[in-house]
VOZA-686703 format. One record per residue: residue in three letters; x, y, z of N, C-alpha, C in turn. Coordinates in steps of 0.2 Angstrom, whole numbers. Layout:
<fimis>
   aa   n.xx   n.yy   n.zz  ca.xx  ca.yy  ca.zz   c.xx   c.yy   c.zz
  ALA      X      Y      Z      X      Y      Z      X      Y      Z
...
</fimis>
This chain:
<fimis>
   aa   n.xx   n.yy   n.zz  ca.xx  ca.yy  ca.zz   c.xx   c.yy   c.zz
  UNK     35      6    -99     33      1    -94     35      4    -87
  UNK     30      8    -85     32     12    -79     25      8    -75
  UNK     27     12    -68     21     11    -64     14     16    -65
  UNK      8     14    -63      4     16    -66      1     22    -59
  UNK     -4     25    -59     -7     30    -56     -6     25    -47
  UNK    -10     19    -48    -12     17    -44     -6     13    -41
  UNK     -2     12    -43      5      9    -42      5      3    -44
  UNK      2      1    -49      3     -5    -51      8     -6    -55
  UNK     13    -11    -58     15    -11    -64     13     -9    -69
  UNK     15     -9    -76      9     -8    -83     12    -15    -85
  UNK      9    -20    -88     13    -26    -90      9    -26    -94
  UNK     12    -30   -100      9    -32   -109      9    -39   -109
  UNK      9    -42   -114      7    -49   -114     14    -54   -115
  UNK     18    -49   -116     25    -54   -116     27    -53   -109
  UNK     26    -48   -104     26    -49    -95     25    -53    -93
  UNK     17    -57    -95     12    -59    -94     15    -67    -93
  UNK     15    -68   -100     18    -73   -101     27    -75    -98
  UNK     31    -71    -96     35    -72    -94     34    -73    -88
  UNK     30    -71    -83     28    -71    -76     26    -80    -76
  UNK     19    -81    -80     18    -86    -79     23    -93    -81
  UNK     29    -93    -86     35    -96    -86     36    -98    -78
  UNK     38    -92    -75     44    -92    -69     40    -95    -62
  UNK     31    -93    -65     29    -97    -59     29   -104    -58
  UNK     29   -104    -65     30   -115    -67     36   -117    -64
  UNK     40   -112    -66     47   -115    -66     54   -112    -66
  UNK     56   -108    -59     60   -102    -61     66   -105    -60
  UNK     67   -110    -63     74   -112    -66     74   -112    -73
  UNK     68   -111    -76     68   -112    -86     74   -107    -85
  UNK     77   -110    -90     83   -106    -96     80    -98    -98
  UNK     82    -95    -99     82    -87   -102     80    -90   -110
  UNK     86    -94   -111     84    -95   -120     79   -100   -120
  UNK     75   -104   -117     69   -108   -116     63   -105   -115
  UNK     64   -100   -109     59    -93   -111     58    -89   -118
  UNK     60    -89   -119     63    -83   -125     59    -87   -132
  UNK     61    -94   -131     59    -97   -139     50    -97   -136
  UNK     50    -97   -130     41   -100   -129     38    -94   -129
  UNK     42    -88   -130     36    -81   -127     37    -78   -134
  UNK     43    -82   -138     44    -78   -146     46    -71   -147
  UNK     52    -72   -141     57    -65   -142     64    -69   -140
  UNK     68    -64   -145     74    -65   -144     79    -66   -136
  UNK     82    -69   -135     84    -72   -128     88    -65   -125
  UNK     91    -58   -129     90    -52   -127     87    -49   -123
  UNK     81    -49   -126     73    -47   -123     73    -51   -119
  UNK     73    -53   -119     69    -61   -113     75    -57   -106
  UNK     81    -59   -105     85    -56   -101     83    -47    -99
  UNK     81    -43   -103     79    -36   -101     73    -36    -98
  UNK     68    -39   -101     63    -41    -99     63    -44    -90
  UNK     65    -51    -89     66    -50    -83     70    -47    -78
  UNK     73    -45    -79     79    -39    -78     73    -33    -74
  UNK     69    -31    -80     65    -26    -80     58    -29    -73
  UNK     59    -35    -74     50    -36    -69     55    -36    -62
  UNK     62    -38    -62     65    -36    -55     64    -31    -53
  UNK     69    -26    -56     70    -20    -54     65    -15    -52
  UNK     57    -18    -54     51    -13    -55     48    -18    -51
  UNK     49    -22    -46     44    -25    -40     41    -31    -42
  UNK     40    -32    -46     35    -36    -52     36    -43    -49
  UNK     43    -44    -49     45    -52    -46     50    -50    -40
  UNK     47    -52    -34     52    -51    -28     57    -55    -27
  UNK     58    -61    -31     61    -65    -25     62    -72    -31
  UNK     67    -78    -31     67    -84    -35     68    -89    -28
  UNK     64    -92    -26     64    -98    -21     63   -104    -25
  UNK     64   -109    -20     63   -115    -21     57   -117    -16
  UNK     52   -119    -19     45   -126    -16     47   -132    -14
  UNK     48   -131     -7     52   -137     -5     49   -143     -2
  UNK     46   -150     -2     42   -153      2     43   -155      6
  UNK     38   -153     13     39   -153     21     41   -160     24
  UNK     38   -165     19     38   -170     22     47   -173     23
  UNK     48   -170     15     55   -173     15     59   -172     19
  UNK     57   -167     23     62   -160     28     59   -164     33
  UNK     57   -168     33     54   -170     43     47   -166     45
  UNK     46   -162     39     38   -160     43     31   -161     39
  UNK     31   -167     42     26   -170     39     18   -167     41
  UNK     20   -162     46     10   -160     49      9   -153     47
  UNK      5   -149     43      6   -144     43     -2   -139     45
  UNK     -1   -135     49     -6   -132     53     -6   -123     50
  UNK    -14   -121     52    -17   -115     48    -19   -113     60
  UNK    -14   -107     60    -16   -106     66    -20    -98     68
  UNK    -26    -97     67    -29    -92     68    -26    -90     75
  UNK    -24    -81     75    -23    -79     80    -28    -71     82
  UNK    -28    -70     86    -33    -63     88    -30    -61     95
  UNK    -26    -56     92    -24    -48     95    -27    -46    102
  UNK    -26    -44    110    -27    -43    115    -30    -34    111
  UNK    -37    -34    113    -37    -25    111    -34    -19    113
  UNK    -30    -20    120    -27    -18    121    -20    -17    120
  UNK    -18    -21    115    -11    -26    114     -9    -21    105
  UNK    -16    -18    101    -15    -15     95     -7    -13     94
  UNK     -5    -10     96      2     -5     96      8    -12     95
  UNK      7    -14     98     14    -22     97     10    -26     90
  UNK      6    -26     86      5    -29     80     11    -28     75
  UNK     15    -26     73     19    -27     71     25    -29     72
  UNK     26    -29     79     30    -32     82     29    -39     83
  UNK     23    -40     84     21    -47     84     22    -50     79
  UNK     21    -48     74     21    -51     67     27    -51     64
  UNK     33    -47     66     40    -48     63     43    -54     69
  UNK     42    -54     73     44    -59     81     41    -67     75
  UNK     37    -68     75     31    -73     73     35    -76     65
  UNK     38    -71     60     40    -72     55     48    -75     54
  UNK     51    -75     60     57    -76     60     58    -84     64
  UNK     52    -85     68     51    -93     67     52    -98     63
  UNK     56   -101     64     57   -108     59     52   -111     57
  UNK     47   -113     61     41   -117     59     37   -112     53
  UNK     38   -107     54     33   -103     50     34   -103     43
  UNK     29   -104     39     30   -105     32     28    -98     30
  UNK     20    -96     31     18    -90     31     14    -86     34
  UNK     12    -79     36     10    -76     40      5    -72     36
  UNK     -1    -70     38     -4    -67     35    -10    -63     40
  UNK     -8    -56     40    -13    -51     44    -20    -51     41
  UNK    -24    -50     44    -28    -49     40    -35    -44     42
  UNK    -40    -43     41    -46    -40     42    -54    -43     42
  UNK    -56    -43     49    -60    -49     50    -60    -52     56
  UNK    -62    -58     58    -62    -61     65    -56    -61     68
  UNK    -53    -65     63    -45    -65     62    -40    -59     64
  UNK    -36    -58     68    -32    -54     67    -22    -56     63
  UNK    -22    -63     64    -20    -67     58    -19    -74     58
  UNK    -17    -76     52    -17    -83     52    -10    -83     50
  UNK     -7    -90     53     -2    -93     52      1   -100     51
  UNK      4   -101     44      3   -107     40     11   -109     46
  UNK      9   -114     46     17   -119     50     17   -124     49
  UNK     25   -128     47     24   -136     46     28   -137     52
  UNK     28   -143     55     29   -148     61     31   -152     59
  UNK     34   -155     66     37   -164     66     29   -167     65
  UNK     24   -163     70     19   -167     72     15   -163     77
  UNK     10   -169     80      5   -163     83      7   -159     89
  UNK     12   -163     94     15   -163    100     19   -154     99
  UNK     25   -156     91     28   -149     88     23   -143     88
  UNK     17   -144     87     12   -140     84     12   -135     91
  UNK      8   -141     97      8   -140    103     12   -132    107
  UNK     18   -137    106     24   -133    110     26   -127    105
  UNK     22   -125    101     23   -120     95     19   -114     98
  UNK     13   -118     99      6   -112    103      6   -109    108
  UNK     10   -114    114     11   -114    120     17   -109    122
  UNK     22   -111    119     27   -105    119     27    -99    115
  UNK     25    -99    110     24    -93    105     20    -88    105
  UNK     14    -92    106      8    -90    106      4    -88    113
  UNK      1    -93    115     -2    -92    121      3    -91    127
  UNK      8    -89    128     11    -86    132     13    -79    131
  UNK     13    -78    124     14    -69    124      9    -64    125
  UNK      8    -61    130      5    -54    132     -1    -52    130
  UNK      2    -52    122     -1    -49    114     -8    -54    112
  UNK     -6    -60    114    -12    -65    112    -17    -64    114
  UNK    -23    -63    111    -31    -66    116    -33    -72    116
  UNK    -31    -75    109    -35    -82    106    -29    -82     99
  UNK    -31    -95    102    -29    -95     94    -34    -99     93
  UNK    -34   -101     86    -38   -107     85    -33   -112     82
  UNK    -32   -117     80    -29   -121     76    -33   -128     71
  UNK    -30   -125     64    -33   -131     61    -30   -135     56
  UNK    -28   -142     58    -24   -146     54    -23   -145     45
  UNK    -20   -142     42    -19   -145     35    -18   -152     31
  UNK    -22   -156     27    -25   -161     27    -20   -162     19
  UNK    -21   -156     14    -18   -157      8    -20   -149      6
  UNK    -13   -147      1    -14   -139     -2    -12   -139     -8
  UNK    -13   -137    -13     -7   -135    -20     -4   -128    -20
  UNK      0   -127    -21      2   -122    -26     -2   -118    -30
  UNK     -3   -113    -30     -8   -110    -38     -3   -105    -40
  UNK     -1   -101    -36      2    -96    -41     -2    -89    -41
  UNK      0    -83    -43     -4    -77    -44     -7    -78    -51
  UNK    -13    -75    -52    -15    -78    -59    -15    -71    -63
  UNK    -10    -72    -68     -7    -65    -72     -9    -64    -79
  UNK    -11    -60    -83    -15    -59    -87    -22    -63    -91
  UNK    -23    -64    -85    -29    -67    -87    -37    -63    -87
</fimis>
């Protein structure tokens, strides 16, 4: 179970199946997993042991909901880069990601040079977000901004 030419992991169908567990629910039990994937609770702990240690799973979070937390508005904020500004794109992006509001950040390739998921108290929150973050830094050409209405979860889709 090494990485493969292209640098992917190699996963089999017990990975597969235990990736899709953890996406449901990465508090299931070890022995919960184990009796659903029909391996020993041994395995099941080596197994994910193994998807950490090889990249495969970065991270166990919690899905937390904005509203509960006081942020009930959540905005998709396209950004686009000064051409003459290229050299600071990383910079900009690590600045941008250390933000409280920000949920996600996302470079991209296309009109866009990124989009940025943010939740807010509201639209005023939204406002003072673009204005001092955004449209005041340098680096900025343009944003666009576009209200989030409702999203789900989906997950990476693993062995399918």
């Amino acid at each position: 179970m090494t990485n493969n030419l292209h640098g992917r992991a190699d996963l089999d169908d017990v990975d597969h199946a235990l990736l899709r567990l953890l996406q449901e629910n990465a508090r299931m039990t070890n022995a919960r997993m184990a009796e659903l994937v029909g391996i020993a609770p041994s395995t099941c702990v080596a197994r994910v042991r193994s998807l950490v240690d090889r990249g495969v799973i970065t991270g166990f979070s919690a899905r937390i909901d904005p509203v509960a937390v006081g942020l009930g508005l959540e905005a998709l904020i396209s950004v686009n880069i000064r051409a003459g500004a290229r050299a600071r794109i990383a910079e900009f992006s690590a600045g941008i990601r250390q933000l409280p509001e920000v949920v996600q950040v996302f470079f991209l390739g296309g009109s866009e040079d990124f989009v940025i998921h943010l939740a807010a108290r509201d639209s005023a929150h939204i406002r003072d977000f673009v204005v001092e973050h955004l449209s005041a830094d340098p680096t900025v050409a343009s944003t666009r901004t576009s209200l989030v209405f409702d999203h789900s979860f989906i997950g990476v889709a693993v062995g399918e």
